[in-house]
Phi, psi and omega in degrees: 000319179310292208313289206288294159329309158340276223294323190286312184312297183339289194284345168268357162287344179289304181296326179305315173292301187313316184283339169294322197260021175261316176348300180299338206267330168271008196267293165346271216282001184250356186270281139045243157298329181288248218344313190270349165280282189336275184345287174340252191330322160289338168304276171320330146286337160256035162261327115012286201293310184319324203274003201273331190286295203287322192211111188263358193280345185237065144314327202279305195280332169300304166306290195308317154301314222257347148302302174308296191313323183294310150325292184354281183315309172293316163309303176340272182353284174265013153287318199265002181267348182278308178293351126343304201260341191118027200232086216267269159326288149000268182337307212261317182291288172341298191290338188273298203299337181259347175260301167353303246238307124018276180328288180293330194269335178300283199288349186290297185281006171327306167288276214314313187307320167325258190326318179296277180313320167304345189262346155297331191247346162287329179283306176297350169267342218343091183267006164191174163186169203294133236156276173297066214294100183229149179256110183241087210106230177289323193268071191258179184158162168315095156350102162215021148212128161251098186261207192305297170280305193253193140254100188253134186219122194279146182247163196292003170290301174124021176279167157218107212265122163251120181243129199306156179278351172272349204264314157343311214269352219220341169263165198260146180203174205235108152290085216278012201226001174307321184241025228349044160229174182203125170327136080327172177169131178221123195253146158240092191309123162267205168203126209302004176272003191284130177281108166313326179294313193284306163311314146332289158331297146313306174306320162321290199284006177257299165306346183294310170231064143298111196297317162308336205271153194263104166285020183246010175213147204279182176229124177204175191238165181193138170240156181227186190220140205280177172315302207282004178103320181346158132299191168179119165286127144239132186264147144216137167252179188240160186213176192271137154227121181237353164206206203246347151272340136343301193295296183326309178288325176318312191279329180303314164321320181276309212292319166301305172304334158313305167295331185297293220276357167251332161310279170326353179261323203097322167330103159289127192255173186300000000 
């Protein structure tokens, strides 16, 4: 019985010295982890605050950076306050154990992590934004959410199509709203018994008074030649462009007009 009482005192004088002489080394190291948490929220609050000032359309991606850096900052912390105590070892297990686990969630979550960052740098480039009308691939329509993963985009159809943000990020795609304005252009098969000089000329007075064409930019015909050898006029101008029905009335415009002035002209198209 002595023995076992001994034996128990032993081991709490034992823990009692280890906890004494650990003390300084734990005062440290919770001394420490606070600097580097304060540091954390600070970071992370002007980081914040820059993107609200400077860019108020990615609040959202200011936040998302100023997370990560607080992470950053907190792992930091308690990496170097565990090596403070002595605890080496821990640490070196943790890390083999987070690159391990690290390893399987990279090939598992490979696209999605792909589709997140690509929807971070979109949010942080913004090369488009809800709105907008643009094309990607196959697929055009109106911008009308850019979120993390996809992109949704409604189409002149009524669909509303989501397209992942890595196949967006990593392909070439077309923002038609960018400069609001946009190019037409309407091609017409002629034929070589077609008199080209009168045709140009008509096409010329058809552009003039398109009620549609933005007059502060030019308009002009130009001809090419078809595969099958044919000839073909294309006239093109530029218009204000805020949708897609813009686009849409422009060409009704020409094209009706085209028919009247080349009827009346006698000019046969192809």
């Amino acid at each position: 019985m002595h023995k076992t009482v001994d034996g128990t005192l032993g081991l709490l004088e034992k823990w009692e010295d280890w906890l004494t002489g650990l003390l300084p080394e734990l005062f440290i190291a919770l001394c420490v982890l606070l600097l580097f948490h304060l540091m954390a929220r600070w970071a992370k609050t002007l980081i914040r605050r820059a993107y609200v000032r400077g860019r108020s359309n990615r609040a959202m991606t200011g936040q998302v950076i100023g997370a990560l850096v607080q992470v950053f900052f907190m792992l930091s912390g308690i990496i170097l306050a565990l090596k403070i105590m002595g605890l080496e070892r821990f640490i070196t297990h943790v890390l083999a154990g987070a690159g391990i686990i690290g390893i399987v969630a990279g090939f598992a979550f490979k696209d999605i992590a792909s589709n997140f960052f690509s929807g971070l740098l979109l949010k942080m480039q913004g090369p488009f934004h809800a709105g907008d009308w643009v094309q990607f691939g196959t697929a055009y329509g109106m911008v009308k959410s850019v979120d993390w993963f996809t992109t949704a985009i409604a189409t002149t159809t009524g669909e509303k199509v989501f397209v992942p943000n890595q196949i967006i990020y990593s392909n070439t795609f077309s923002n038609f709203s960018a400069h609001r304005k946009r190019c037409v252009e309407v091609h017409l098969p002629l034929t070589w018994a077609t008199d080209l000089g009168r045709a140009r000329q008509a096409a010329n007075q058809v552009l003039e008074h398109l009620l549609c064409r933005s007059a502060g930019d030019p308009a002009e015909t130009s001809f090419t030649q078809l595969e099958g050898g044919a000839p073909q006029i294309t006239l093109r101008f530029w218009i204000v462009f805020t949708t897609e029905a813009d686009h849409v009335k422009a060409l009704d415009e020409c094209i009706l007009r085209i028919h009247e002035k080349f009827g009346s002209e006698g000019i046969a198209l192809a």
